[in-house]
Backbone and ligand atoms as CSV (ligand in chain L), in Angstrom:
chain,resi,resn,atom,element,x,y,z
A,1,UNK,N,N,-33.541,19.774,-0.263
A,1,UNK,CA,C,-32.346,19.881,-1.124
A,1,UNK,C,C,-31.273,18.917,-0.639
A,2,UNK,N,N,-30.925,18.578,-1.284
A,2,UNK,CA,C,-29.374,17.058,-1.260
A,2,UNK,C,C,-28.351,18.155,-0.827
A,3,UNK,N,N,-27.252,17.402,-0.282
A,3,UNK,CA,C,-26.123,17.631,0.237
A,3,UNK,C,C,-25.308,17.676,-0.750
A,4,UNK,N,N,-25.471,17.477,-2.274
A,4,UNK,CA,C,-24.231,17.595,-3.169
A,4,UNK,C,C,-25.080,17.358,-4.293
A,5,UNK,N,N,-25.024,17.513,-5.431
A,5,UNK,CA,C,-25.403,16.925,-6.941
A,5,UNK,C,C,-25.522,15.577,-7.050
A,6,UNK,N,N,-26.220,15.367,-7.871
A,6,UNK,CA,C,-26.495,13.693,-8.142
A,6,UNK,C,C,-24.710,13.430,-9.165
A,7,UNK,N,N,-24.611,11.729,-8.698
A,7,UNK,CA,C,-23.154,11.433,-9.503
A,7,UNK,C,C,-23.994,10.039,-9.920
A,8,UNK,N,N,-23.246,9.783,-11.033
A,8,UNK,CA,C,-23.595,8.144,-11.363
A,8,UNK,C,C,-23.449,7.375,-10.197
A,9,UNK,N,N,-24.110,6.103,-10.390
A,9,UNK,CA,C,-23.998,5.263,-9.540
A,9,UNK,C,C,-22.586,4.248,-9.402
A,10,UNK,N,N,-21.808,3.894,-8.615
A,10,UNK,CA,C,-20.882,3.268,-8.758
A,10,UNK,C,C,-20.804,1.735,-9.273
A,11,UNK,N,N,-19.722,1.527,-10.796
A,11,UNK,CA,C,-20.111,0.468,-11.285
A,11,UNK,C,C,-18.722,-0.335,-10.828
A,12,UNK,N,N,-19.878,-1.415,-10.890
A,12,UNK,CA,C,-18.217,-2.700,-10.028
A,12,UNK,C,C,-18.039,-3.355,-10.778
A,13,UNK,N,N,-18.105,-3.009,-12.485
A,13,UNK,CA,C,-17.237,-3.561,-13.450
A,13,UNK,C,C,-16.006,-2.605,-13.869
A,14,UNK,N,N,-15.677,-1.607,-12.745
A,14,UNK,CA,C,-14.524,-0.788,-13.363
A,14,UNK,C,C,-13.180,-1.634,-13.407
A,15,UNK,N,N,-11.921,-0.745,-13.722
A,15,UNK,CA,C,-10.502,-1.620,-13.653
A,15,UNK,C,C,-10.624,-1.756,-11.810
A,16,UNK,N,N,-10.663,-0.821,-11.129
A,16,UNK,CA,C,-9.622,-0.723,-10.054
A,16,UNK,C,C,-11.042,-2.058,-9.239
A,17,UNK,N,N,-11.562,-1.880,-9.232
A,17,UNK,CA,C,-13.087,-3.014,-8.784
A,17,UNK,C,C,-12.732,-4.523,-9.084
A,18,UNK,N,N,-12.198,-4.674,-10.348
A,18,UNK,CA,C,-11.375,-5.977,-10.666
A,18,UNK,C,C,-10.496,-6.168,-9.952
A,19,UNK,N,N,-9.058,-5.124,-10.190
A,19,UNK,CA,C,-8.181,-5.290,-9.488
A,19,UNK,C,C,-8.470,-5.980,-7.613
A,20,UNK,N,N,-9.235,-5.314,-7.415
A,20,UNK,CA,C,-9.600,-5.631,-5.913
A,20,UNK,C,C,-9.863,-7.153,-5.819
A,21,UNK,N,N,-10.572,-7.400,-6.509
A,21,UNK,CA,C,-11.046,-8.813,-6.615
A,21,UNK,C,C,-10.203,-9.880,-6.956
A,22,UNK,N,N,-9.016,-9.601,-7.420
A,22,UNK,CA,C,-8.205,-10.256,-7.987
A,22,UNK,C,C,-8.367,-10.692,-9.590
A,23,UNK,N,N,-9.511,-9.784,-10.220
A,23,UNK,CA,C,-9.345,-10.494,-11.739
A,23,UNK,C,C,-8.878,-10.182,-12.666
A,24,UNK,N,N,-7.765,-8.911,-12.178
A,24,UNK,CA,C,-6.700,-7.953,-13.425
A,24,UNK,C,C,-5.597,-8.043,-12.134
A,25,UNK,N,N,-4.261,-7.882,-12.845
A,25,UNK,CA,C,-3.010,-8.294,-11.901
A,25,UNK,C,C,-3.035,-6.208,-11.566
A,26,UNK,N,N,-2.256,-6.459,-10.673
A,26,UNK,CA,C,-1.831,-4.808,-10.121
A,26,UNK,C,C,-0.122,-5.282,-9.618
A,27,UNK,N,N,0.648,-4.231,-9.546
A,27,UNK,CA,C,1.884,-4.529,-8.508
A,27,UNK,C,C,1.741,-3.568,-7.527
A,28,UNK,N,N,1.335,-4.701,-6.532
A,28,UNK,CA,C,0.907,-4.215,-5.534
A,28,UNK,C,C,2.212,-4.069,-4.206
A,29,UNK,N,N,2.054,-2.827,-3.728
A,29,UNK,CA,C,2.619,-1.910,-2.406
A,29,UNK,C,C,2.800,-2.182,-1.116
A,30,UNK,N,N,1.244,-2.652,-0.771
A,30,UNK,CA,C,0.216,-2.517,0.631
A,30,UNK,C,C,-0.962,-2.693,0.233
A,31,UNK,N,N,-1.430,-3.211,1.799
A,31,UNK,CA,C,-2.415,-3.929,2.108
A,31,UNK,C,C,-3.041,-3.952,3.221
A,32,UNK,N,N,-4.725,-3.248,3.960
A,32,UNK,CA,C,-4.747,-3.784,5.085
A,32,UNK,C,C,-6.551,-3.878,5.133
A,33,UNK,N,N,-6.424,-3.671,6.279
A,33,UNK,CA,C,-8.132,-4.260,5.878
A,33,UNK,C,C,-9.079,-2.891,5.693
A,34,UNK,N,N,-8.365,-2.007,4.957
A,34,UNK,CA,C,-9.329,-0.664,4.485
A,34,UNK,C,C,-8.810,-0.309,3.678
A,35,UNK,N,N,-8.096,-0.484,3.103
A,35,UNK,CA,C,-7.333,-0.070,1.154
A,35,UNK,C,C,-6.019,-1.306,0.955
A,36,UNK,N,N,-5.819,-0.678,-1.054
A,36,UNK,CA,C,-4.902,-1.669,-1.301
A,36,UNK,C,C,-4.287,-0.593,-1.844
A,37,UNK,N,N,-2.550,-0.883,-1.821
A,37,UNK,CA,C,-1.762,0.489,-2.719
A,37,UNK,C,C,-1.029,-0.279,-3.699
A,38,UNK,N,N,-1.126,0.034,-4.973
A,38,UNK,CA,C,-0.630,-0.180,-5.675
A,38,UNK,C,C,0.314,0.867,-7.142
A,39,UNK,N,N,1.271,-0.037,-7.660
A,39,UNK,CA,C,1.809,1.367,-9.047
A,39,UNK,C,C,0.743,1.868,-9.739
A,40,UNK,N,N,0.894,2.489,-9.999
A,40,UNK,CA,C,0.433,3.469,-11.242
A,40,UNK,C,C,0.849,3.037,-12.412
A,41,UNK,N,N,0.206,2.353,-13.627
A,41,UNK,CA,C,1.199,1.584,-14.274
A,41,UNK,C,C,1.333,3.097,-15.547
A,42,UNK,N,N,0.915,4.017,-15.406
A,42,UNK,CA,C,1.346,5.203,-16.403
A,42,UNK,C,C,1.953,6.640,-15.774
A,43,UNK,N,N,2.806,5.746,-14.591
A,43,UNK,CA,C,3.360,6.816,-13.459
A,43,UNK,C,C,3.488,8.155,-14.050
A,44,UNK,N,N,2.906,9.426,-13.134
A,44,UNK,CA,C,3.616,10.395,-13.399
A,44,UNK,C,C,4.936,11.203,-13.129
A,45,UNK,N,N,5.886,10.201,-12.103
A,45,UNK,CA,C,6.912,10.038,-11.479
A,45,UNK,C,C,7.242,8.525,-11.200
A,46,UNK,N,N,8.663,8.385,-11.654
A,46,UNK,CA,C,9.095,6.978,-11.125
A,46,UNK,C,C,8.535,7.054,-9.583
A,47,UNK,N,N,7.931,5.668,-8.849
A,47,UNK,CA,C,7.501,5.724,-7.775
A,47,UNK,C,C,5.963,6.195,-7.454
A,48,UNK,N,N,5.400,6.234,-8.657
A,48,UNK,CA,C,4.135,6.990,-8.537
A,48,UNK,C,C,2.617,5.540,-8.217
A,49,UNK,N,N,2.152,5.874,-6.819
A,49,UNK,CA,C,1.567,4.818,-6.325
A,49,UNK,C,C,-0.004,5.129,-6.226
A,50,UNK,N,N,-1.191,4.512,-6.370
A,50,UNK,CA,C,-2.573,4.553,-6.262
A,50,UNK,C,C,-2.863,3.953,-5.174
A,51,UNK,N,N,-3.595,5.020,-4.042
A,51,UNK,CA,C,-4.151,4.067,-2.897
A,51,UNK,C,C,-5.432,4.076,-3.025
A,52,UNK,N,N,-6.073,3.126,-3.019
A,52,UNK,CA,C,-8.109,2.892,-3.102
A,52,UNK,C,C,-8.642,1.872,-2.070
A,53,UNK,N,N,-9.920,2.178,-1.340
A,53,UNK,CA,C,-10.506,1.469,-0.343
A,53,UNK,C,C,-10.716,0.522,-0.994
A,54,UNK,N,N,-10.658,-0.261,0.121
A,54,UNK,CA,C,-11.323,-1.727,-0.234
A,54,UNK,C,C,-13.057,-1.840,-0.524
A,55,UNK,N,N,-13.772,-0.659,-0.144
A,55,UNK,CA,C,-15.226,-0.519,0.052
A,55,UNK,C,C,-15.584,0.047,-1.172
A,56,UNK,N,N,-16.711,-0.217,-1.701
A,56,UNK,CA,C,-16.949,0.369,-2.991
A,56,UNK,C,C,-17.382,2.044,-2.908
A,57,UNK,N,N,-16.767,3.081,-3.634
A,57,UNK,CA,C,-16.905,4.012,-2.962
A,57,UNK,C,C,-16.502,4.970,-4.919
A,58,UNK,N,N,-17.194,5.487,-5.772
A,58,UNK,CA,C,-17.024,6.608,-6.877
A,58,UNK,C,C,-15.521,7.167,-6.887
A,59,UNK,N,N,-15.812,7.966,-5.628
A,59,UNK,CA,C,-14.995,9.248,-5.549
A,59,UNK,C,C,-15.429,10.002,-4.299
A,60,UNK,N,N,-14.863,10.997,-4.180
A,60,UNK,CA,C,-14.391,11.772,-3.075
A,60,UNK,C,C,-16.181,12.102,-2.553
A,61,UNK,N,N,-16.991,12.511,-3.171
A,61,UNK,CA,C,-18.202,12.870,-3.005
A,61,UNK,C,C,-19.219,11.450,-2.616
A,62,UNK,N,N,-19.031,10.679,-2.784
A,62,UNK,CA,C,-20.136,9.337,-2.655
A,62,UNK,C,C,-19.425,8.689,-1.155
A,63,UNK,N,N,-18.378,8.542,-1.185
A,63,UNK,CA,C,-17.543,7.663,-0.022
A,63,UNK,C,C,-18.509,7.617,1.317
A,64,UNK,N,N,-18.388,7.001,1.898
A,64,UNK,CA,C,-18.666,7.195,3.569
A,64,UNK,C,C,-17.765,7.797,4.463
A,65,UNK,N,N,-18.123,8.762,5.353
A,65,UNK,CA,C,-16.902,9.319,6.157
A,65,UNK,C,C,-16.140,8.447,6.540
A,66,UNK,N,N,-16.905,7.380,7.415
A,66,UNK,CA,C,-16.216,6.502,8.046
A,66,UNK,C,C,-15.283,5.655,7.214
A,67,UNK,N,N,-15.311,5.126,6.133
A,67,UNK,CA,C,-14.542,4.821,4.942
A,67,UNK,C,C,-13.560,5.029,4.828
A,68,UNK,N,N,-13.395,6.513,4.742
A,68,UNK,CA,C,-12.593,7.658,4.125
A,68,UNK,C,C,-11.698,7.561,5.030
A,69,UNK,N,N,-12.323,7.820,6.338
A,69,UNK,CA,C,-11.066,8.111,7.691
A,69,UNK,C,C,-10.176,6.597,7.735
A,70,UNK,N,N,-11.316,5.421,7.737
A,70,UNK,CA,C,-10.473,3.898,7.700
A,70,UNK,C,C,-9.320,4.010,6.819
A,71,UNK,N,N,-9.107,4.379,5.521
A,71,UNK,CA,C,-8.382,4.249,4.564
A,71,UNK,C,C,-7.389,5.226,4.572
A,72,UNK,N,N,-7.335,6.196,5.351
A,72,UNK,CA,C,-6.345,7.823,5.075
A,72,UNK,C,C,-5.039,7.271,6.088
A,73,UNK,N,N,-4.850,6.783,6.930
A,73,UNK,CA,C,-4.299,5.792,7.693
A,73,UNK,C,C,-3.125,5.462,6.526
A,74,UNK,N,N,-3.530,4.186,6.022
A,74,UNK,CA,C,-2.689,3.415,5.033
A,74,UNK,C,C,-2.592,4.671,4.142
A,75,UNK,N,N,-2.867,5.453,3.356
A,75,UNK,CA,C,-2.662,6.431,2.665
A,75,UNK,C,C,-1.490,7.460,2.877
A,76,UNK,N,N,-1.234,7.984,4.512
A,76,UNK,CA,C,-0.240,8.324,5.062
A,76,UNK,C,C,0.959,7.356,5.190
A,77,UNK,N,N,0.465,6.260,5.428
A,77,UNK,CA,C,1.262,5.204,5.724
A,77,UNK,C,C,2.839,4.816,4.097
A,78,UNK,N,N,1.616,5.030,3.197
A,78,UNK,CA,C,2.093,4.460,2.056
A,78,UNK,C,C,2.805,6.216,1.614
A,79,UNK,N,N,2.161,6.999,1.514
A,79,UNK,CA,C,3.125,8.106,1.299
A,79,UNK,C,C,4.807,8.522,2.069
A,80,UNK,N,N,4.971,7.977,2.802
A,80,UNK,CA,C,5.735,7.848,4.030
A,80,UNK,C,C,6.837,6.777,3.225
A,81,UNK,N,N,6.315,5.838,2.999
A,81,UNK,CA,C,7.184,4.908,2.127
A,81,UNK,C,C,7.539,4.934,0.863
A,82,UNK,N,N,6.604,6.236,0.095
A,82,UNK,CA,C,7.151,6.224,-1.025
A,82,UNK,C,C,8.134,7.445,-0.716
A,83,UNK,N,N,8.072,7.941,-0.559
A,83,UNK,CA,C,8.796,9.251,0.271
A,83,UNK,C,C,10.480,8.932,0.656
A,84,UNK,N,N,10.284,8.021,1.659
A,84,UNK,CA,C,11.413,7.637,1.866
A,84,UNK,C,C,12.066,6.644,0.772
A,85,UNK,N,N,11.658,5.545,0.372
A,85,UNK,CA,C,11.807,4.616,-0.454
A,85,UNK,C,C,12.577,4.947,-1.694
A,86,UNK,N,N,12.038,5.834,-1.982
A,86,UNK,CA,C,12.089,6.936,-3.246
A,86,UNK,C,C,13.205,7.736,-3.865
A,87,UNK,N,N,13.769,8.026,-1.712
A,87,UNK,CA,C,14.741,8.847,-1.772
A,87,UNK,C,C,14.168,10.533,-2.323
A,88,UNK,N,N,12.851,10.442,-2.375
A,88,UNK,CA,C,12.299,11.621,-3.002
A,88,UNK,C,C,12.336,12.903,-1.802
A,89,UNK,N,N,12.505,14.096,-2.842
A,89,UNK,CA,C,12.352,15.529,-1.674
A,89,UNK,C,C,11.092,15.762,-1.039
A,90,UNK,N,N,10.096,15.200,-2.329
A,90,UNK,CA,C,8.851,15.857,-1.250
A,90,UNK,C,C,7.616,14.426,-2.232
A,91,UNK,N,N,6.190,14.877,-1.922
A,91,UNK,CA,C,5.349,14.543,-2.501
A,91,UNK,C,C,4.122,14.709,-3.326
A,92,UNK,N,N,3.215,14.887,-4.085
A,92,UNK,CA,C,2.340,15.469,-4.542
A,92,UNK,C,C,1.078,14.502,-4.208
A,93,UNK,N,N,-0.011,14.760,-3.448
A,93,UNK,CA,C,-1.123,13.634,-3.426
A,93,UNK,C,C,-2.128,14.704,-4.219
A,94,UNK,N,N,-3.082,13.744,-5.109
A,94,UNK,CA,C,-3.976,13.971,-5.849
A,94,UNK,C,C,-4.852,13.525,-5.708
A,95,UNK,N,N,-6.491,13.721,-5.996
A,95,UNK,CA,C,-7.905,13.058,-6.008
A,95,UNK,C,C,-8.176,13.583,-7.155
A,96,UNK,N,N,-8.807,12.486,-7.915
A,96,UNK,CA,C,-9.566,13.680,-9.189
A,96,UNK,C,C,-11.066,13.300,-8.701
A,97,UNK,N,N,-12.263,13.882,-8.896
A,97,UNK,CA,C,-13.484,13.416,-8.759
A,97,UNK,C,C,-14.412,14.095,-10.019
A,98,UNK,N,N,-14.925,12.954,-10.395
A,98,UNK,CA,C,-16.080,13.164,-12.065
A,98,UNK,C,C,-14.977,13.334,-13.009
A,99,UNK,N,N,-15.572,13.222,-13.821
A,99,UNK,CA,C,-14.995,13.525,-15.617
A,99,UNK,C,C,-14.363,15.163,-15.282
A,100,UNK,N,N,-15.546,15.799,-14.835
A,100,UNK,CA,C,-14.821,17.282,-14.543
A,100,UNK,C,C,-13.655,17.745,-14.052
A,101,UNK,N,N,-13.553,16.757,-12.815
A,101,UNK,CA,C,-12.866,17.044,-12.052
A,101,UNK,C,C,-11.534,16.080,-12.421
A,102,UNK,N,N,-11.291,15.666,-13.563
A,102,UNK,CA,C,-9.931,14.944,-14.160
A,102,UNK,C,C,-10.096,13.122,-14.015
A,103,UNK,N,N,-11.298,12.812,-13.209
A,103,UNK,CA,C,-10.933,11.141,-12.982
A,103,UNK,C,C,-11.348,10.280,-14.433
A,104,UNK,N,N,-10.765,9.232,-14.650
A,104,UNK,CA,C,-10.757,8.571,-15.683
A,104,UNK,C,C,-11.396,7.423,-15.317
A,105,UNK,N,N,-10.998,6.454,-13.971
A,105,UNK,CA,C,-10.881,5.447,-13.503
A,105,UNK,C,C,-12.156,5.566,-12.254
A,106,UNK,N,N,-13.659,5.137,-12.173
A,106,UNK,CA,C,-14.318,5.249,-11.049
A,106,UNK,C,C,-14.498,4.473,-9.980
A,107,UNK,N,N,-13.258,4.367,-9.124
A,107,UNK,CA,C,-13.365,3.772,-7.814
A,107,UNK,C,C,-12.262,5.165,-7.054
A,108,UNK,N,N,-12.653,5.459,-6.340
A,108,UNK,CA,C,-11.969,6.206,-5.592
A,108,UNK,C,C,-10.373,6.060,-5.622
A,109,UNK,N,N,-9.799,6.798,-5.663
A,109,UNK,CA,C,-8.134,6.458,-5.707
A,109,UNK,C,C,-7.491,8.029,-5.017
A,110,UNK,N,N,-6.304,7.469,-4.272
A,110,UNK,CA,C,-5.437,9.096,-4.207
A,110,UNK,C,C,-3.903,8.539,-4.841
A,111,UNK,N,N,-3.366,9.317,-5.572
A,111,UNK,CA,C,-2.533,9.283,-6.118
A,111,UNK,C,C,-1.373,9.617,-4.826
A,112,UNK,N,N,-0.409,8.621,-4.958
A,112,UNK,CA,C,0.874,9.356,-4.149
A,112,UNK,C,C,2.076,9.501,-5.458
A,113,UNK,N,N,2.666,10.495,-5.539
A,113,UNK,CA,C,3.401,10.980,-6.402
A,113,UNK,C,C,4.765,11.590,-5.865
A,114,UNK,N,N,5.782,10.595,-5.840
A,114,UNK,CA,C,7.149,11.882,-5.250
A,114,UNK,C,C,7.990,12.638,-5.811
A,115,UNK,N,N,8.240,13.589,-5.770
A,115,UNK,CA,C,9.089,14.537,-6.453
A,115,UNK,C,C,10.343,14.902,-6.180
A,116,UNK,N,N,10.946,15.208,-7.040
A,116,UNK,CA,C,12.099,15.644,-6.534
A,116,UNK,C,C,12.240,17.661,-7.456
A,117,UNK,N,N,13.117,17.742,-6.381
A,117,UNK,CA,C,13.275,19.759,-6.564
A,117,UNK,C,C,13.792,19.642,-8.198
A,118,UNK,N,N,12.988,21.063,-9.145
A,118,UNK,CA,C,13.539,20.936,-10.160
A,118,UNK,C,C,12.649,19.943,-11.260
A,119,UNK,N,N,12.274,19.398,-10.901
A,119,UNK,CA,C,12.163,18.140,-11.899
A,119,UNK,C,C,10.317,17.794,-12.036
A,120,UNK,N,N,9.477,18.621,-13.286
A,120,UNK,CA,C,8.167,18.501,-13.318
A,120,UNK,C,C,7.697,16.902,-13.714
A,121,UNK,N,N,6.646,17.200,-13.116
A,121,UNK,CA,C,5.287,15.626,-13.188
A,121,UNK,C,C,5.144,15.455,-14.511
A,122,UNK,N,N,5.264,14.539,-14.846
A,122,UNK,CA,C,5.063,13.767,-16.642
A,122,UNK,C,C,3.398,14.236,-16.494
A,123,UNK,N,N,2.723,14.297,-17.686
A,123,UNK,CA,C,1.674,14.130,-18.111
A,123,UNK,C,C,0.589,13.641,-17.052
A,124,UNK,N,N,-0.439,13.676,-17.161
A,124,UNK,CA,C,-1.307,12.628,-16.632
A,124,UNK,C,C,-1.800,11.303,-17.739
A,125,UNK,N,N,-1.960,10.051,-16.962
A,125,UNK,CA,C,-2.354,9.136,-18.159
A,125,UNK,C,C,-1.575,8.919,-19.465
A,126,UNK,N,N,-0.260,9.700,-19.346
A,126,UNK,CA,C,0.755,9.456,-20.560
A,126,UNK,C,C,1.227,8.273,-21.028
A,127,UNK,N,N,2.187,7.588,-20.669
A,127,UNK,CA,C,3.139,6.618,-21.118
A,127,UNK,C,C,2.856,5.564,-20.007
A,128,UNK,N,N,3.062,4.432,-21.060
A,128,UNK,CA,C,2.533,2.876,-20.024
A,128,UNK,C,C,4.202,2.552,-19.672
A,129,UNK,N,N,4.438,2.408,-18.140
A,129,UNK,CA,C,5.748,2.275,-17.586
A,129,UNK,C,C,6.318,1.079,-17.666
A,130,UNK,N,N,7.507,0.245,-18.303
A,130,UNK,CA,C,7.931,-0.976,-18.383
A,130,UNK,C,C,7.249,-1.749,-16.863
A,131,UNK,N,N,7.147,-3.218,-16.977
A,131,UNK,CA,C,6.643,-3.295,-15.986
A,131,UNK,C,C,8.033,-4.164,-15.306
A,132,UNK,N,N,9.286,-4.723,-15.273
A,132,UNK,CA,C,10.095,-4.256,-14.642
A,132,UNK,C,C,10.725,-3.404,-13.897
A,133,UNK,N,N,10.649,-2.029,-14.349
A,133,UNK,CA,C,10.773,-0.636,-13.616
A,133,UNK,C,C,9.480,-0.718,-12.572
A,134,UNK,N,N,8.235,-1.206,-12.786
A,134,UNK,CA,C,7.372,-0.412,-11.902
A,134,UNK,C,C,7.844,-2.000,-10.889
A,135,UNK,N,N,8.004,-2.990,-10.902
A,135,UNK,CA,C,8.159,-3.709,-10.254
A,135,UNK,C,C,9.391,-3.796,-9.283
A,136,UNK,N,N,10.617,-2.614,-9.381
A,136,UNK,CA,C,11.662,-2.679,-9.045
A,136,UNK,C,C,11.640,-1.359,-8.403
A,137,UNK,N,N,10.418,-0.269,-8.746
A,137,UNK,CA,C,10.277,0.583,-7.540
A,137,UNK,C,C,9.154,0.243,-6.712
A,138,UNK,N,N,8.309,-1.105,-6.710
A,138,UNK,CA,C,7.345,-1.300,-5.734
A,138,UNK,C,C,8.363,-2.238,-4.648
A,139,UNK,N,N,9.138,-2.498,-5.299
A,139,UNK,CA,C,10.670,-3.050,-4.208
A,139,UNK,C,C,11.044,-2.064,-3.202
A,140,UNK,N,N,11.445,-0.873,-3.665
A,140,UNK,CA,C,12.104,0.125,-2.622
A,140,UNK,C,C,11.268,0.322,-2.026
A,141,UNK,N,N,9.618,0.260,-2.340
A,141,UNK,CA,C,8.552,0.667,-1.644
A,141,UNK,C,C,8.477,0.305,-0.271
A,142,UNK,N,N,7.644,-1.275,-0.724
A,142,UNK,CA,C,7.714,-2.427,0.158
A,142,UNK,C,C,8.974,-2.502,1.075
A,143,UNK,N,N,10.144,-2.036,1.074
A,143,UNK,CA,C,11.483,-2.712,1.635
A,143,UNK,C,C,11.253,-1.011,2.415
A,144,UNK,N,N,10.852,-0.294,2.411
A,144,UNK,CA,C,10.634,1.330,3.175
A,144,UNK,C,C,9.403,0.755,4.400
A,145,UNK,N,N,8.722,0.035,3.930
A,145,UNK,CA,C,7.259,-0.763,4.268
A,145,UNK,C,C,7.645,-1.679,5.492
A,146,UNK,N,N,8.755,-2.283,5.385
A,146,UNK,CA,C,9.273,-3.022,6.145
A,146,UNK,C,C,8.941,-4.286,5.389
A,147,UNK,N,N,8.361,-4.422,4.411
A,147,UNK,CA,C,8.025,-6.196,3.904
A,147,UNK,C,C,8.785,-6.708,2.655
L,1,AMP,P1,P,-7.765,9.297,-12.582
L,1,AMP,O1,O,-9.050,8.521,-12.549
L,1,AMP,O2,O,-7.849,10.521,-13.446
L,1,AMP,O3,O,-7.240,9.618,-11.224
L,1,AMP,O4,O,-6.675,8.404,-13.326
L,1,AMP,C1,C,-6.628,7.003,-13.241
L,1,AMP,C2,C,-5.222,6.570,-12.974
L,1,AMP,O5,O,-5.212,5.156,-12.953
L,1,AMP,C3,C,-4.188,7.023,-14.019
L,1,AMP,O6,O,-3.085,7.597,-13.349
L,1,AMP,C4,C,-3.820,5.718,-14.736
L,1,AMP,O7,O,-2.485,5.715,-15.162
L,1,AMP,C5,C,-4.074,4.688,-13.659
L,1,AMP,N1,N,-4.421,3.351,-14.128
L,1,AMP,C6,C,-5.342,3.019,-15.070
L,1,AMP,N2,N,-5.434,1.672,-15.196
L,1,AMP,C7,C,-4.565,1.148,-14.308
L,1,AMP,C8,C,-4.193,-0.184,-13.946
L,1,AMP,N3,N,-4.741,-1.257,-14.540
L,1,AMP,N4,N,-3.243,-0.348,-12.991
L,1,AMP,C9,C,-2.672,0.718,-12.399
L,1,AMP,N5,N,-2.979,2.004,-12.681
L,1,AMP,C10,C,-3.906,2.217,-13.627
């Protein structure tokens, strides 16, 4: 018996697989040699950032441990900066994994999301964010980032 259910195989014609490669633009966060963070361009909070390995990896179930641990690093790293950056009270991190489990997009991603008290998460996948605005909070980001 397998250690988990069978999942599709991971295809490296998705968006975030491009993005990596450089052949769809992203506004990008961070960078190191085990993930890239970038906006969310249908934020569910102003400030709402996607971190994904650089390694080809589904979702939460296919990844390699070792992967996983390389990349959670920058993941803390980048929550930390949106956090502060943000000026936000707190944060929400998310994984979706399969269709079931809410993911749309198949390359692994964790959502960093900051919140503030009072004030609920837009939609998921709702509204496409001016890309001035998302470019002027990957500023506070980066400048929390130190870069
Ligand atoms: P999910 O797979 O359910 O975690 O959702 C995919 C997420 O990727 C959603 O929050 C989308 O707004 C976001 N998204 C989709 N395409 C892009 C893109 N080209 N650049 C940045 N974010 C994207």
């Amino acid at each position: 018996m397998s250690l988990h259910a069978q999942t599709a195989a991971y295809d490296p014609d998705n968006i975030f697989a491009k993005i990596l490669r450089g052949e769809l633009p992203c506004e990008k966060v961070y960078e190191d040699a085990h993930c890239l963070a970038f906006m969310d361009i249908m934020p569910r909070s102003d400030g709402h950032v996607l971190v994904i390995p650089k390694s080809p990896a589904r979702n939460m179930i296919d990844i390699d441990a070792q992967a996983l641990a390389a990349m959670m690093a920058g993941v803390q790293k980048v929550a930390r900066a949106v956090h502060s950056g943000m000026e936000a009270d707190g944060l929400t991190i998310q994984q979706f994994s399969e269709p079931a489990g809410g993911q749309v997009v198949f390359h692994l991603h964790f959502h960093v999301i900051p919140r503030w008290n009072g004030m609920p998460m837009r939609s998921h996948t709702g509204t496409m964010e001016n890309r001035d605005l998302l470019a002027d909070y990957a500023g506070r980001i980066k400048a929390a980032l130190g870069h």
